[in-house]
C-alpha positions as CSV (number, residue, x, y, z in Angstrom):
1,X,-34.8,53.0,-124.1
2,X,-32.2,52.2,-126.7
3,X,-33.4,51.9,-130.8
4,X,-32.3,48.3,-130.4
5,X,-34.5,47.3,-127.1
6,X,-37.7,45.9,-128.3
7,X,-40.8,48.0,-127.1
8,X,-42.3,46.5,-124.5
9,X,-45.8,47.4,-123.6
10,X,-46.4,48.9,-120.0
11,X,-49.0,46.5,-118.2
12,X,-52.4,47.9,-118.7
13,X,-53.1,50.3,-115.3
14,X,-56.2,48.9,-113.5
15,X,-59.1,51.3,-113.3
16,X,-59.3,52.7,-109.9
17,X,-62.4,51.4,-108.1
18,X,-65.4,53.7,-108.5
19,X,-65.9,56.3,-105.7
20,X,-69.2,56.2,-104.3
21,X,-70.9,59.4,-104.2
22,X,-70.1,61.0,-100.4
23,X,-72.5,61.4,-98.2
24,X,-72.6,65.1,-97.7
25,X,-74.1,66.7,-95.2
26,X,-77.7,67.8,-94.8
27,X,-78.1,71.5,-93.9
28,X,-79.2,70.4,-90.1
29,X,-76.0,68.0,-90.0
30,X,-73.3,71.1,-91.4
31,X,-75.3,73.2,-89.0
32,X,-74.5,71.2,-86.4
33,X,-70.8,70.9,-86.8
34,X,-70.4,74.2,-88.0
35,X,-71.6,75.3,-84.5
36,X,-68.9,72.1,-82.8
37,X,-66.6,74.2,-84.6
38,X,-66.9,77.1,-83.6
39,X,-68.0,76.8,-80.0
40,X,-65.1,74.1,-79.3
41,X,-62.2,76.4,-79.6
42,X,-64.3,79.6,-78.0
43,X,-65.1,78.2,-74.7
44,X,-62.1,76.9,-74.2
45,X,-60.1,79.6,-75.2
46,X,-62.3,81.8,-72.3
47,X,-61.4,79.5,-70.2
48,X,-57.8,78.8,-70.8
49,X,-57.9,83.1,-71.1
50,X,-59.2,83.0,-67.5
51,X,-57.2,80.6,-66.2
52,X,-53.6,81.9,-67.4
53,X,-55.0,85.4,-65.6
54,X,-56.2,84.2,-62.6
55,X,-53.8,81.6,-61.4
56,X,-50.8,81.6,-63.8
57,X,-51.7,78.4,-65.5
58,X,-51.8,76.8,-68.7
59,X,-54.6,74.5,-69.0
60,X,-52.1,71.6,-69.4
61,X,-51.3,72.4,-66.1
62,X,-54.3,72.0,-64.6
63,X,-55.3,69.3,-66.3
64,X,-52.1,67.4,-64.9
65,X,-52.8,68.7,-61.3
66,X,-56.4,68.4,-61.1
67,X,-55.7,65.0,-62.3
68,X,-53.2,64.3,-59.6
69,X,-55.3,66.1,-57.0
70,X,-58.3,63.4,-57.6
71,X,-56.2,60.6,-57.6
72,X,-55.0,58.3,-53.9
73,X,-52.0,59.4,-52.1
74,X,-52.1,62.8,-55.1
75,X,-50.1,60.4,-57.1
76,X,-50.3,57.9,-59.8
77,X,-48.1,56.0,-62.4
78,X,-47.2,58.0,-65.5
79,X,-48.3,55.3,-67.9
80,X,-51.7,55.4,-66.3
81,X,-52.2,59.3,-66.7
82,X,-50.9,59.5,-69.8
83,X,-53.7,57.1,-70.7
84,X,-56.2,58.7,-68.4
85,X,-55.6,62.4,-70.4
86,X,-55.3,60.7,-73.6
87,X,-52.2,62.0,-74.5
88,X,-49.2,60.8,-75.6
89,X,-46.1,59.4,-72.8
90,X,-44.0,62.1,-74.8
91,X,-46.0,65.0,-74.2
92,X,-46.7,64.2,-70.9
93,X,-43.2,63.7,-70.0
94,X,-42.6,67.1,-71.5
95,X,-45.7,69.2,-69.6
96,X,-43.8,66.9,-66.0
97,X,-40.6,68.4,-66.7
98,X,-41.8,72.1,-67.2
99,X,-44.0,71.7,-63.8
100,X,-41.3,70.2,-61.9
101,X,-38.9,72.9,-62.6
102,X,-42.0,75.2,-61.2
103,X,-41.9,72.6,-57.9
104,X,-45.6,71.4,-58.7
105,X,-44.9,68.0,-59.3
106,X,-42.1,65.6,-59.0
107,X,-41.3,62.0,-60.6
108,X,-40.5,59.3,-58.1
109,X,-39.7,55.3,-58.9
110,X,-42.0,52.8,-58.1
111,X,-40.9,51.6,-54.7
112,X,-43.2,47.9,-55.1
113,X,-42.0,46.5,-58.7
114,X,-38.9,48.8,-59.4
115,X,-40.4,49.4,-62.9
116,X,-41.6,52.5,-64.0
117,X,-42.3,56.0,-62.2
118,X,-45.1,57.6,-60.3
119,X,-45.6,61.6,-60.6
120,X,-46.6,62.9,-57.5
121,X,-48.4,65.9,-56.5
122,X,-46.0,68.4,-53.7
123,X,-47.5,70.4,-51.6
124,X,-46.7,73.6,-53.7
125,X,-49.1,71.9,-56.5
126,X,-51.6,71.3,-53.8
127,X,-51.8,74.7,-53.3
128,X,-51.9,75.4,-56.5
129,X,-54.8,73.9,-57.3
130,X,-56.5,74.4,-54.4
131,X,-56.3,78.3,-55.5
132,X,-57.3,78.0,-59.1
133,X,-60.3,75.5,-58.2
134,X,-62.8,77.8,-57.8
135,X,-61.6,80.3,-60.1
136,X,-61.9,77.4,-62.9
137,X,-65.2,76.6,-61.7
138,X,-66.4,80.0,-62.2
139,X,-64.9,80.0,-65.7
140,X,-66.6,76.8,-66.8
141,X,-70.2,78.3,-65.3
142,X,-70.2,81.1,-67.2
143,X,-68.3,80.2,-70.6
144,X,-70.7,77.1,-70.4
145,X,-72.7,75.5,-67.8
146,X,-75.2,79.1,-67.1
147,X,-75.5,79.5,-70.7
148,X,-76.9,76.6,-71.5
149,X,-80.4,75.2,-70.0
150,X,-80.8,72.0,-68.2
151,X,-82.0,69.8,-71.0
152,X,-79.0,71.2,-73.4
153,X,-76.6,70.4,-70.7
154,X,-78.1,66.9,-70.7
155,X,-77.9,66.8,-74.8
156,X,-74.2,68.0,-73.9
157,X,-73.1,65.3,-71.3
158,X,-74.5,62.7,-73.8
159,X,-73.0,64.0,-77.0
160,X,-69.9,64.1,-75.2
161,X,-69.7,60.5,-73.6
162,X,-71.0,58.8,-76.7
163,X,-68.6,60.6,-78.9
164,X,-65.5,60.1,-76.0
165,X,-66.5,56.2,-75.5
166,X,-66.5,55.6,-79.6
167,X,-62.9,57.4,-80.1
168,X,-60.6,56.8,-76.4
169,X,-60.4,53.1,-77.4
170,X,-58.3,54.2,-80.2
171,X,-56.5,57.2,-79.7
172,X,-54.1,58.8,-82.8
173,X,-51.0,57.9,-81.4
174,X,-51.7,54.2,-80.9
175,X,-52.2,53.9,-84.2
């Protein structure tokens, strides 16, 4: 500001809306994710562990092909696995091109509407999946399923649908 500019006063700065105290957690509620927390990225670290030794795959992998392997025909449109996994067209299209180049999967155009593109399971990802099936399954029982008893695995499917239903309408890259 030059000595001849008049001073002009700044606008007065409104106050910044008081912050309600936050809600912090009750020693039962920390407890409880504390224990999310830790036991999230365990068990499926042993699992992903097992599965990289046992079959040679990552568990984007057999997400993708145990996907495809439930699904008519062993195929399905892109669009409508990326939304099935909850992931992102992007990263799928990544993980596609890495298992293609391994001849699990291949892309193929959508021979009714010419739009868009199907991935479709071959006969090597068949196999594949076939052979690392059981060897999952074993994983998941004992990382998860035999620890637990039958009313904790009925707290667990509950926890996990309610918390699933409340966040897979909006998932963070639609936003």
């Amino acid at each position: 500001m030059t000595a001849d500019a008049p001073h002009v006063p700044e606008a007065p700065r409104p106050e910044p809306e008081p912050q309600s105290e936050p809600r912090w957690l009750t020693d039962s509620e920390r407890r409880a994710w504390l224990a999310w927390r830790r036991m999230f990225p365990l068990v499926n670290a042993e699992i992903a562990r097992d599965m990289g030794r046992q079959s040679g795959l990552s568990e984007a992998d057999y997400d993708v092909l145990s996907r495809l392997s439930e699904s008519p025909g062993r195929r399905r449109r892109i669009s409508g696995l990326a939304e099935r996994m909850l992931w992102s067209r992007s990263r799928l299209s990544h993980q596609l091109t890495r298992m293609e180049q391994r001849g699990l999967v291949r892309r193929e155009d959508v021979a009714e509407d010419g739009r868009g593109a199907e991935v479709v399971l071959t006969e090597a990802g068949w196999s594949t999946i076939a052979a690392a099936a059981p060897h999952h399954v074993d994983s998941v029982r004992r990382h998860l399923i035999d620890v637990l008893t039958p009313d904790q695995l009925q707290a667990l499917a509950d926890i996990g649908e309610s918390l699933s239903e409340n966040l897979s309408d909006n998932p963070p890259w639609r936003s």
